[in-house]
N, C-alpha and C positions, 0 to 999 in steps of 0.2 A: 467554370471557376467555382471550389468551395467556397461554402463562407460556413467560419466557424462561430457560432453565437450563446456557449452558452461555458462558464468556466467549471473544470472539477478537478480535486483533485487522484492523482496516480499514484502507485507503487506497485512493484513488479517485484515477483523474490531475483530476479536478475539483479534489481538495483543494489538488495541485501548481499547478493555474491553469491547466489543458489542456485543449481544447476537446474531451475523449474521456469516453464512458461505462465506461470498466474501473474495473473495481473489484475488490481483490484482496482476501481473509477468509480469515486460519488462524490457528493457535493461539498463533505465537510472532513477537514482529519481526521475527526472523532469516529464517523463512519469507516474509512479508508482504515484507520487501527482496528475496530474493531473484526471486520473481515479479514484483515491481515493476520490479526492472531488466534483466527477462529479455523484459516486455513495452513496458519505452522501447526497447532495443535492437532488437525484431524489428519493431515498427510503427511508433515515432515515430524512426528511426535514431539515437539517441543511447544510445550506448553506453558501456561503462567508468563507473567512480564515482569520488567523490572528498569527503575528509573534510569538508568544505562539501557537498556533497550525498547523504548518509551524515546527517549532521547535521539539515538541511532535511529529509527521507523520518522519520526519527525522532521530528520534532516533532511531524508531523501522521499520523502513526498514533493510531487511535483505538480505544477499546474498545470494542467493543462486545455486545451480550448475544442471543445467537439462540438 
């Protein structure tokens, strides 16, 4: 039997609608954004945020329990 005991959160560019396997797990959103848009910028060349996309990255973070 697992047992899962500690929460964080996910996002995956799958969730964004991107045809990439990253997937990014830490403890807080602020984390989870920041690597999220540290790996659009260095591999899918989109760089920079914005309150629309800020927003979108927000909604599809998820919790999840490892």
């Amino acid at each position: 039997m697992a047992y899962h005991n500690k929460l964080y959160k996910q996002l995956s560019c799958r969730d964004f609608g991107a045809d990439c396997d990253f997937v990014v797990r830490a403890k807080t959103t602020e984390e989870v954004m920041e690597y999220g848009y540290n790996h659009s910028c260095t591999v899918h060349a989109k760089c920079g945020s914005s309150p629309k996309t800020d927003e979108r990255m927000r909604s599809l973070i998820n919790n999840v329990w490892v």
